[in-house]
PAZAPA-4460 file (N, C-alpha, C; in steps of 0.05 Angstrom, whole numbers, plus 32768, in hexadecimal, padded with zeros to 4 digits):
% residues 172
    n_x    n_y    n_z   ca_x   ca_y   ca_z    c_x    c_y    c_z   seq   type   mol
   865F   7EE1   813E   8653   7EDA   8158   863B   7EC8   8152     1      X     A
   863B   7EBE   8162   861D   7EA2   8162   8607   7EA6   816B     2      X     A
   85EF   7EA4   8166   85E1   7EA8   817C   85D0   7E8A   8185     3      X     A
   85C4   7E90   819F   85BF   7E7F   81AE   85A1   7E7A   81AD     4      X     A
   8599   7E5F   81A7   8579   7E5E   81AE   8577   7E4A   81CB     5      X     A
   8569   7E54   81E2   855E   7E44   81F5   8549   7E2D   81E7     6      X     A
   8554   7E15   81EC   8539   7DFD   81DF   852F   7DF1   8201     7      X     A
   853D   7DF5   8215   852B   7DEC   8225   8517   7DF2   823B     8      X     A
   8503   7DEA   823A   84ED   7DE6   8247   84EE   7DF1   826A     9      X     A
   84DE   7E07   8270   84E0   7E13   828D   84D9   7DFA   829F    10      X     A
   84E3   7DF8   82B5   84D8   7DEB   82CD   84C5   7DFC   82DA    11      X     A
   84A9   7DEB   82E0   8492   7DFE   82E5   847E   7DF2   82EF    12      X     A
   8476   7DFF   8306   8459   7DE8   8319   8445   7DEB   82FE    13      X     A
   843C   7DF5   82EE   842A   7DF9   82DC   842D   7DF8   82BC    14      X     A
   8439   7DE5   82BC   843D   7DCF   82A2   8441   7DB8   82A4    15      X     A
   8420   7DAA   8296   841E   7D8C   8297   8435   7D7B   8295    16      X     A
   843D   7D6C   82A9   844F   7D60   82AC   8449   7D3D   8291    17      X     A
   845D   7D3A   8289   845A   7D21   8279   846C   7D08   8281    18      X     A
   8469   7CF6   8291   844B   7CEE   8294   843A   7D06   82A5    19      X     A
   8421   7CFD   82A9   8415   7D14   82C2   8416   7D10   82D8    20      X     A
   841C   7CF3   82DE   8427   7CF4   82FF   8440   7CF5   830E    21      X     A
   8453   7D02   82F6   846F   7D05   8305   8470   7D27   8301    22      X     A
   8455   7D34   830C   845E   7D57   82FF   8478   7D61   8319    23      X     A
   847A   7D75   830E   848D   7D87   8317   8488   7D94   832C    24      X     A
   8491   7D94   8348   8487   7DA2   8364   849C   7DB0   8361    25      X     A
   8493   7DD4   8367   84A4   7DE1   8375   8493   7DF7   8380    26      X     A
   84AC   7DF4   83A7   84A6   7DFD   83BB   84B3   7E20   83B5    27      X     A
   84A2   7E3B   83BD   84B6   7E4F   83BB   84B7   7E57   83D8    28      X     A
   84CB   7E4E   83DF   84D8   7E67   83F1   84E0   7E84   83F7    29      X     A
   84C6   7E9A   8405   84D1   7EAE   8400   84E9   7EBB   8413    30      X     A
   84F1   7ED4   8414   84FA   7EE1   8425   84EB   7EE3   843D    31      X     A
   84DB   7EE5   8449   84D8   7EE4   8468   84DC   7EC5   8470    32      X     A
   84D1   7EB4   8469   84D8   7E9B   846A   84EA   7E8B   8466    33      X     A
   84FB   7E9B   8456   8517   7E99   8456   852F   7E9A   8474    34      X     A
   8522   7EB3   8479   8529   7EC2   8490   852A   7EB4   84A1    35      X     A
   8511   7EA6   84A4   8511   7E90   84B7   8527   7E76   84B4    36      X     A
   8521   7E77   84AB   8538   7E55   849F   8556   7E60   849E    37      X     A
   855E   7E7D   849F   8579   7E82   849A   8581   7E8D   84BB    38      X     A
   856A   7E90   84C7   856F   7E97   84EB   8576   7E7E   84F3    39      X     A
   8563   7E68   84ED   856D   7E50   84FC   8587   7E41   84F5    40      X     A
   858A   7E4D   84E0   85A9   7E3A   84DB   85BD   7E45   84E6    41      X     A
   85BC   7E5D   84F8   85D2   7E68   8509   85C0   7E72   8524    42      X     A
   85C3   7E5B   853E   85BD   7E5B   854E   85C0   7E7D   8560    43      X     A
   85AB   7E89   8568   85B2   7E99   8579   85A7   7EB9   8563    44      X     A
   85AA   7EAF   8548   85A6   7EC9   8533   858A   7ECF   8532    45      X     A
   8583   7EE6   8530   8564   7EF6   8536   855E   7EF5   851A    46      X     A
   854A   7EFE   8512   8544   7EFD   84F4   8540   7F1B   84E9    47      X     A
   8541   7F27   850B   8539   7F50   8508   855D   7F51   8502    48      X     A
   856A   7F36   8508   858F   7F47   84FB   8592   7F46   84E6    49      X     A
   8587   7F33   84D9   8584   7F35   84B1   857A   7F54   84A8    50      X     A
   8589   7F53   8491   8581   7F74   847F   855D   7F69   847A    51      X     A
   8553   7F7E   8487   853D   7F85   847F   8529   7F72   8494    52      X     A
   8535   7F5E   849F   8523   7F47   84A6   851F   7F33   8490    53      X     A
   852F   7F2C   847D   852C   7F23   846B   8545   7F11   8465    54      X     A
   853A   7F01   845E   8550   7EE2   8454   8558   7EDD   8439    55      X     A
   855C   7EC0   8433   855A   7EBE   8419   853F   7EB6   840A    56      X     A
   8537   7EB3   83F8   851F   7EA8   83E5   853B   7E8B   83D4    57      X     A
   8525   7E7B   83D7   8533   7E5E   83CE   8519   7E4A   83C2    58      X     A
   851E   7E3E   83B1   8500   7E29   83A8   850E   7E12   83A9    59      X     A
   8504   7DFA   83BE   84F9   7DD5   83B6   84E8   7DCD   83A1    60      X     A
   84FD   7DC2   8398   84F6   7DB0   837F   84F4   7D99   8386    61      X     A
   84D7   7D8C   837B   84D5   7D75   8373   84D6   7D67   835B    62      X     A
   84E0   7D5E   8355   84DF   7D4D   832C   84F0   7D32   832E    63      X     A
   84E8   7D2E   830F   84EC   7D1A   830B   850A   7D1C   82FC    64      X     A
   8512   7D0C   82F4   8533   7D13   82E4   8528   7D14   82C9    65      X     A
   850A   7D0C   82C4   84FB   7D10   82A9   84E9   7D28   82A8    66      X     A
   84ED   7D3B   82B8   84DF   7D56   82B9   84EA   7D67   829F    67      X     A
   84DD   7D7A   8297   84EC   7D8A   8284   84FE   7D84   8275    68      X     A
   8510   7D97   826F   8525   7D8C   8258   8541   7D7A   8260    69      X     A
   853C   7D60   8253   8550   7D4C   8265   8559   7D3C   8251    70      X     A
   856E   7D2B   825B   8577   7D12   8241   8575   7CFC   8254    71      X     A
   856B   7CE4   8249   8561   7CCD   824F   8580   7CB9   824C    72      X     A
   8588   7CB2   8261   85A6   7C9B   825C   8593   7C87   8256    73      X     A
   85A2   7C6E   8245   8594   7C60   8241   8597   7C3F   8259    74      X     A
   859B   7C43   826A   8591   7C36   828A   8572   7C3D   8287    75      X     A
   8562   7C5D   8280   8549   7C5E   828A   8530   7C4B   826C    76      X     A
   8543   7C41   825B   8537   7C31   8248   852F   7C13   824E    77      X     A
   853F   7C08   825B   8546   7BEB   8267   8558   7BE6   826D    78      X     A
   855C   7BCE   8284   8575   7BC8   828B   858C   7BC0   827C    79      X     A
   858B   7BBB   826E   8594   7BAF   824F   859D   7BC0   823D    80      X     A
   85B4   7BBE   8233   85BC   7BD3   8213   85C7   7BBA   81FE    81      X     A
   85C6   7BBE   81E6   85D6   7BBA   81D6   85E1   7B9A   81CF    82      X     A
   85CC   7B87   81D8   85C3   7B6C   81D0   85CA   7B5F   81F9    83      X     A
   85C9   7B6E   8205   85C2   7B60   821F   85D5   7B6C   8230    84      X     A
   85EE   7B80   8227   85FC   7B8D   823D   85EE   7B98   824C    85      X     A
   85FF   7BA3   8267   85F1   7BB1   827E   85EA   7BD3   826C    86      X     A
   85D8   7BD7   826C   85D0   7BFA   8268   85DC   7C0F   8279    87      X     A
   85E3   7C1B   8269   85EF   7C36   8271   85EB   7C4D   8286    88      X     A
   85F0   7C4E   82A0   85DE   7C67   82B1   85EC   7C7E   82B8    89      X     A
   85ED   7C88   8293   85F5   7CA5   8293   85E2   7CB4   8290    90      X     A
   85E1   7CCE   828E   85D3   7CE4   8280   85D6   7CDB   826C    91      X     A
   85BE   7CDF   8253   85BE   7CDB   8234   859F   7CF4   822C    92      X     A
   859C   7CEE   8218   8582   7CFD   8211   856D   7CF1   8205    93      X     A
   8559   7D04   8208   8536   7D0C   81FF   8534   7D20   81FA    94      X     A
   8519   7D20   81E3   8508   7D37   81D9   84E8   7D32   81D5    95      X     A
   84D8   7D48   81DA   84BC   7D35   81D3   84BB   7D2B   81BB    96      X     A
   84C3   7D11   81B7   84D2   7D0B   819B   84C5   7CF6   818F    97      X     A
   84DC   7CE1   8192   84CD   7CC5   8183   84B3   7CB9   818F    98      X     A
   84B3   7CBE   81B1   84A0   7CAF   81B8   848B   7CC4   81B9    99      X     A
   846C   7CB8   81BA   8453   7CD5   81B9   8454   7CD5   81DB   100      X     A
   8449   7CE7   81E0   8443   7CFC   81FA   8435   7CE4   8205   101      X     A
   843A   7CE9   8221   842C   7CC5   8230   840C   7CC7   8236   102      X     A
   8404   7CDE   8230   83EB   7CD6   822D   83DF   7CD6   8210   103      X     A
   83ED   7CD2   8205   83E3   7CCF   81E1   83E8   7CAD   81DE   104      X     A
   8402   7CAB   81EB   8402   7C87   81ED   83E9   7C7B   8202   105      X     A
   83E8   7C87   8218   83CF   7C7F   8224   83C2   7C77   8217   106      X     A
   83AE   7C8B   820B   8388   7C8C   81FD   839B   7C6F   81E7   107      X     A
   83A9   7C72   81D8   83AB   7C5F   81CA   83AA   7C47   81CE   108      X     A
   83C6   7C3D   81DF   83BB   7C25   81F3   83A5   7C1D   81FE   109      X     A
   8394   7C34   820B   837F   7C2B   8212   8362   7C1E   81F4   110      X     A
   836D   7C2D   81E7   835C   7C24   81CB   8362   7C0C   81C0   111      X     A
   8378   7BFE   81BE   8391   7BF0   81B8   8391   7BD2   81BF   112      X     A
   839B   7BDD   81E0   83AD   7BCD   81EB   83BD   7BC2   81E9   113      X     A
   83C9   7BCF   81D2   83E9   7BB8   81C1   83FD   7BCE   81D2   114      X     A
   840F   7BBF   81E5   8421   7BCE   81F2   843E   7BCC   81E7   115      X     A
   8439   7BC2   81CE   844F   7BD1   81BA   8453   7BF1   81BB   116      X     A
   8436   7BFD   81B9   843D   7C13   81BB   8444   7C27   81C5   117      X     A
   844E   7C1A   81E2   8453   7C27   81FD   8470   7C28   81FC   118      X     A
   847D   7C41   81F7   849E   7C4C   81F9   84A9   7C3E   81DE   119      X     A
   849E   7C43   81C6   84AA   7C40   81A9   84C1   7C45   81AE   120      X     A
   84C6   7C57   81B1   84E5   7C63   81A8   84F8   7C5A   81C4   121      X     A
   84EC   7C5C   81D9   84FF   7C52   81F0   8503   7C39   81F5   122      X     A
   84F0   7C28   81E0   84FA   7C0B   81E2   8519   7C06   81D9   123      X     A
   8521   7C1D   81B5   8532   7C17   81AE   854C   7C18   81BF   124      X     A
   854B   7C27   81D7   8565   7C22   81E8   856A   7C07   81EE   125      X     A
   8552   7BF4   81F4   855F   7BD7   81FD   8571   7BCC   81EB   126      X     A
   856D   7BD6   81CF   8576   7BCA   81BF   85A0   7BDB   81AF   127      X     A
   859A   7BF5   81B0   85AE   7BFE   81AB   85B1   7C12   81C1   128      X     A
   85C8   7C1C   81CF   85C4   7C29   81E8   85C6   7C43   81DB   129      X     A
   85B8   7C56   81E0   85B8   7C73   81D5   85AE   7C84   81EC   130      X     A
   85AD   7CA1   81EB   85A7   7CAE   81F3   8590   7CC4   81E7   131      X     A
   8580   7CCE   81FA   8570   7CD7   81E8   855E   7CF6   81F7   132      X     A
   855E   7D12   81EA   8554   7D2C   81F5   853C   7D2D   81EE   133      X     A
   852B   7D32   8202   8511   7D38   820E   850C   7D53   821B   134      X     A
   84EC   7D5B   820C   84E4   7D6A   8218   84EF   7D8A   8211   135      X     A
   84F4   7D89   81F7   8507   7D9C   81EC   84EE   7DBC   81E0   136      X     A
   84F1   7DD3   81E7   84E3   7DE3   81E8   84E9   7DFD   81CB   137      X     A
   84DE   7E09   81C0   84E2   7E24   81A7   84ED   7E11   8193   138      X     A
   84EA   7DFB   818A   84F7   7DEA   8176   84EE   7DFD   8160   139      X     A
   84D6   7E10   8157   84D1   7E19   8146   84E0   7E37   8138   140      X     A
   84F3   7E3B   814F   850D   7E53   814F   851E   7E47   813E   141      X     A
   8523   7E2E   8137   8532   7E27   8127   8534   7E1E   810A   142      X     A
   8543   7E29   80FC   8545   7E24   80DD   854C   7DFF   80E0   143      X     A
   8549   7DFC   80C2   8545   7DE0   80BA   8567   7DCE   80BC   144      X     A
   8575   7DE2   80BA   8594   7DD5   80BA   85A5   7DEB   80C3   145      X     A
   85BA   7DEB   80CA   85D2   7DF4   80D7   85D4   7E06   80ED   146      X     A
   85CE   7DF4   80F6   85CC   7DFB   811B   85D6   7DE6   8129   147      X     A
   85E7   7DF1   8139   85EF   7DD4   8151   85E6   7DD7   816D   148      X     A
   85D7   7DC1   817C   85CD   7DBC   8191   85E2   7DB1   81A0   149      X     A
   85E7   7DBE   81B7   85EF   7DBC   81D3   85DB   7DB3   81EE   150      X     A
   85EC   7DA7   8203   85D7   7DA3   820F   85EF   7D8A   8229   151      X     A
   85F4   7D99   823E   85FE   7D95   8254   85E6   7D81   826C   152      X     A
   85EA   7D60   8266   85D6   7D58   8281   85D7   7D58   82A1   153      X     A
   85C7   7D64   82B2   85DE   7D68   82D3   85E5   7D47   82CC   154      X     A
   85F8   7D43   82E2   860C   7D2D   82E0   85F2   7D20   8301   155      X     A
   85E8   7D0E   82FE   85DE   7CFD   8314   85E8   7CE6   830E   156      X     A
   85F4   7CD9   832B   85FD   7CBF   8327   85E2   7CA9   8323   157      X     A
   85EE   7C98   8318   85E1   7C7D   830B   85BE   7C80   8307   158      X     A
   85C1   7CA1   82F2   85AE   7CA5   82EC   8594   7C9D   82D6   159      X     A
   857F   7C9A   82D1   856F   7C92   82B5   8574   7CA8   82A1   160      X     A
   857A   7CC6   82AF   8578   7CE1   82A1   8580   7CF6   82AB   161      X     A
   8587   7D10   82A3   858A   7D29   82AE   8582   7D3B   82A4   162      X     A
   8574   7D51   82B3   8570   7D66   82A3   8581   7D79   8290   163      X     A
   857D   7D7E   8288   8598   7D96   8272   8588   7DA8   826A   164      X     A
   859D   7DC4   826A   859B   7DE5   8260   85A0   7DCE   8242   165      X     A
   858E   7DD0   8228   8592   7DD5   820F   858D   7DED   81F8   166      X     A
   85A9   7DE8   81EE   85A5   7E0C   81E2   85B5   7DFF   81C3   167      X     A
   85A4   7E10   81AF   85AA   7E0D   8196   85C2   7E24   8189   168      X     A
   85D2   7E1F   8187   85E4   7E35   8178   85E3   7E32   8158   169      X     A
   85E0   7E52   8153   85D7   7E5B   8138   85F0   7E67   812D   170      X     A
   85F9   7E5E   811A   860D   7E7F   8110   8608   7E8C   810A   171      X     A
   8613   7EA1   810E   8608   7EB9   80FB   8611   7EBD   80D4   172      X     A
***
């Protein structure tokens, strides 16, 4: 039997979003309020006829398709792949990886101003189209070799990215 390591990253109002101005909104919906919203979708229904007076609990999300754990198609690199074809707008991947954290490229740039150094690693999609996982979480659960990473992106049409469940399988 195998076991399973979770590598990705919770969705959460209270983790710095990277960049910081695309963080993560989420609305919770509880049960009374629920109640409400589940009376009006059937005209005529009381909310004292629900068990308990009570509805469902549901949360609005806001994000980006670069929130948490996601793979980057390479469309969200440049328009361009692979000496001037049209780029790709599939799901692909990221990890906090080749490129540094966008505010580490910030302070630099700002020290700098050579905007070479702005998306190192996501430049290379203009050039070869790849895919690339981001944002990958417990990387330190894992031994140095033989383990295989999985990692399913939701399917959004003519997307830059999708989020994905990534999970490392270990053998035993």
């Amino acid at each position: 039997m195998s076991r399973l390591i979770d590598l990705s990253i919770p969705l959460d109002n209270e983790i710095p979003a990277d960049p910081p101005f695309q963080p993560v909104e989420i609305d919770y919906v509880e049960h009374d309020q629920g109640a409400a919203e589940l009376a009006g979708a059937f005209p005529g229904l009381s909310v004292d006829e629900l068990p308990e007076g009570k509805g469902w609990a549901v949360e609005r999300v806001r994000i980006s398709t670069h929130n948490g754990t996601h793979m980057d198609a390479p469309w969200h690199y440049h328009p361009t792949q692979d000496g001037g074809a049209p780029a790709v707008k599939i799901v692909g991947t990221d990890g906090w990886s080749w490129d540094a954290p966008f505010s580490a490229t910030a302070k630099r740039y700002a020290e700098t101003h050579d905007a070479s150094l702005i998306w190192e690693g996501h430049k290379a999609g203009s050039e070869i189209g790849y895919c690339q996982l981001e944002k990958l979480h417990g990387l330190e659960q894992l031994p140095a070799t033989g383990f295989t990473v999985i990692c399913f992106p939701v399917k959004i049409t003519a997307a830059s990215a999708g989020w994905t469940r990534c999970v490392a399988v270990l053998p035993d």
